[in-house]
C-alpha positions as CSV (number, residue, x, y, z in Angstrom):
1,X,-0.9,-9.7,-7.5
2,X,-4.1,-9.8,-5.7
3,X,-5.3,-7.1,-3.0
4,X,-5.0,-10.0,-0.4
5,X,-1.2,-10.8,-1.6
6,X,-0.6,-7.0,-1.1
7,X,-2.0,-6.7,2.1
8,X,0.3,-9.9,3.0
9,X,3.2,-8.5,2.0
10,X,2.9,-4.9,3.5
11,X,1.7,-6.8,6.7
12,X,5.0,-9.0,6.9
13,X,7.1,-5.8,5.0
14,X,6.5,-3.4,7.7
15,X,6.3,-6.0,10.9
16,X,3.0,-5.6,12.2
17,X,0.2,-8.0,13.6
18,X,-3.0,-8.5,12.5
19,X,-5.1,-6.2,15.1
20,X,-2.8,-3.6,14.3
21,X,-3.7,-3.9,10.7
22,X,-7.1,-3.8,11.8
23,X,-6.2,-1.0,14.1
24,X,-5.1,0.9,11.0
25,X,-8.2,0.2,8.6
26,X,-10.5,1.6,11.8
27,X,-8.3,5.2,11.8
28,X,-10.7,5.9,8.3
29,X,-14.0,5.2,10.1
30,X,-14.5,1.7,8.7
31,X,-14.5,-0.8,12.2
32,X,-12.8,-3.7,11.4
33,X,-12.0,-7.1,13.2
34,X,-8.6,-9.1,13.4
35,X,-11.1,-11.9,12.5
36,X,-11.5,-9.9,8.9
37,X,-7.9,-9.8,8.9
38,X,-7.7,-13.2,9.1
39,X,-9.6,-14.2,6.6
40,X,-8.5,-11.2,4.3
41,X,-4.5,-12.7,5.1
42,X,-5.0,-16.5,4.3
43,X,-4.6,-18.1,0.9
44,X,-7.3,-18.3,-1.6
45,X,-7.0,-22.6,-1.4
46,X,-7.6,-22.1,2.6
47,X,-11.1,-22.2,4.2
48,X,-11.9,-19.0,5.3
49,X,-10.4,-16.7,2.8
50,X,-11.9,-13.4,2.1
51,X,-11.0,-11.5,-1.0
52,X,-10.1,-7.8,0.1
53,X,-11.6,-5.2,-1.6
54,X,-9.9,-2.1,-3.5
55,X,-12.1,-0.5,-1.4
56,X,-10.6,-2.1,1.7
57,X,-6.9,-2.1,1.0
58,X,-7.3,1.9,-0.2
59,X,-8.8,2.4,4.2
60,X,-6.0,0.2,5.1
61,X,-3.4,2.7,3.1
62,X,-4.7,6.0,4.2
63,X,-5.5,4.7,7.5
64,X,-1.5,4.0,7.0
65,X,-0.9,7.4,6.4
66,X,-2.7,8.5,9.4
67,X,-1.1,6.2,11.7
68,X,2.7,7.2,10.6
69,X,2.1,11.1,9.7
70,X,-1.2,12.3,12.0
71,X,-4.2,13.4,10.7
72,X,-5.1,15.7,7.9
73,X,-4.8,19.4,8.9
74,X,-8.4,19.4,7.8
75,X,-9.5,16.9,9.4
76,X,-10.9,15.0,6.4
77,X,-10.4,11.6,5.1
78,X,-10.5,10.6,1.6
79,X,-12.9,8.7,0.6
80,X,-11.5,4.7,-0.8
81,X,-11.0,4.2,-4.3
82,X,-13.2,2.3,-6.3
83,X,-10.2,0.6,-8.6
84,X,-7.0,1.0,-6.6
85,X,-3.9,1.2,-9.4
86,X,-0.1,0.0,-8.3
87,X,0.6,3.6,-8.9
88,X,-1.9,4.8,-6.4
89,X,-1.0,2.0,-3.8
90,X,3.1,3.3,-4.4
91,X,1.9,6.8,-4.0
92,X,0.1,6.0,-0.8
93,X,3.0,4.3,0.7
94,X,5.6,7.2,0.0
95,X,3.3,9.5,1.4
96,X,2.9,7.4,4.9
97,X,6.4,6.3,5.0
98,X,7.3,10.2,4.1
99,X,9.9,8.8,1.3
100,X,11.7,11.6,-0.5
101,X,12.9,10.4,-4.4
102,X,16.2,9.2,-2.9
103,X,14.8,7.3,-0.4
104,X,12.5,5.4,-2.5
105,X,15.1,4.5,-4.9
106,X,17.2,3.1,-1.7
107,X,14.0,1.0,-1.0
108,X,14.2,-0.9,-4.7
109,X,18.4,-0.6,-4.1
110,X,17.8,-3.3,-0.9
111,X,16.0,-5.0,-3.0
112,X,18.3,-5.4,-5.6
113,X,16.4,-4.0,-8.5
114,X,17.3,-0.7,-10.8
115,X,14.6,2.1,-11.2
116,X,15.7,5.5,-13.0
117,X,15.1,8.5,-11.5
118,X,12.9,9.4,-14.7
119,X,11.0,6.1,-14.6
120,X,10.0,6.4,-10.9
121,X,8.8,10.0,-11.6
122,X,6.6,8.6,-14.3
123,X,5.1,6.1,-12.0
124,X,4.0,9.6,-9.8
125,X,2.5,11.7,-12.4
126,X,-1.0,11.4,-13.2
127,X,-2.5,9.4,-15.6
128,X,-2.9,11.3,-18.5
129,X,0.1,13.1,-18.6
130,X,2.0,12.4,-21.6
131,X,5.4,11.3,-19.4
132,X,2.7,8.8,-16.9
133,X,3.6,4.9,-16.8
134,X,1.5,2.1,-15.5
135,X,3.6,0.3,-12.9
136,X,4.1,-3.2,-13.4
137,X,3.1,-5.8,-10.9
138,X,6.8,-6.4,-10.5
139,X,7.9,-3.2,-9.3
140,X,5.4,-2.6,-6.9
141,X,6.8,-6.1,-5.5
142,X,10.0,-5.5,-5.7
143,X,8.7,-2.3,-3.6
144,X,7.0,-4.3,-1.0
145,X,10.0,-6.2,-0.9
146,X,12.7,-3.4,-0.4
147,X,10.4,-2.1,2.5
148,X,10.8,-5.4,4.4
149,X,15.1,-5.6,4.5
């Protein structure tokens, strides 16, 4: 899945229009048109597309986060990932969407897909640590997909 699929998919998941997704990418300092958005939404076969960037999709995520739970406390905004991993992007989401463990596992419940307790806490632990999984393509779909019943 393609950083431009994911952005489609959260855009259609959690119901919002292309200047607010460009709305949301601004809140981390980067300006952004719905023209971008445009091109960043359509389908690599259509003129115009524009391939998003890790870079890009990591503003739109914390600029998520900032939009749905305020500010830092500090003030601060994390600079974008380089190389944005499905485990990053999931984390991100939980944190804007202030999911608890339970509530995440209702999201892959709607969408009719079984995650373990233990295999969604290795999806959250960071890489390196010997109980850390990579997760698959398919779950951070399934994900997306939960998010949007």
């Amino acid at each position: 899945m393609t950083n431009n699929d994911t952005l489609r998919r959260l855009r259609y998941a959690l119901n919002i229009n292309d200047a607010q997704v460009a709305e949301i990418i601004a809140k981390t300092g980067r300006p952004t048109t719905a023209d971008e958005v445009v091109g960043w939404l359509k389908r690599e076969d259509e003129p115009g597309y524009a391939e998003l960037s890790h870079a890009v999709l990591c503003r739109f995520l914390d600029g998520l986060i900032v939009e749905k739970r305020g500010p830092h406390p500090s003030g601060n905004i994390p600079a974008p990932l380089e190389f944005l991993p499905n485990n990053e992007i999931l984390k991100k989401l939980r944190i804007a969407l202030n999911l608890k463990e339970e509530d995440v596992l209702g999201v892959f419940n709607k969408a009719d897909f079984v995650v373990t307790k233990a295999e969604l806490g290795s999806f959250f632990r960071k890489e390196g640590h010997r109980n850390y999984r990579k997760c698959p393509e398919q779950v951070l779909r399934k994900f997306i997909h939960g998010l949007g019943k």
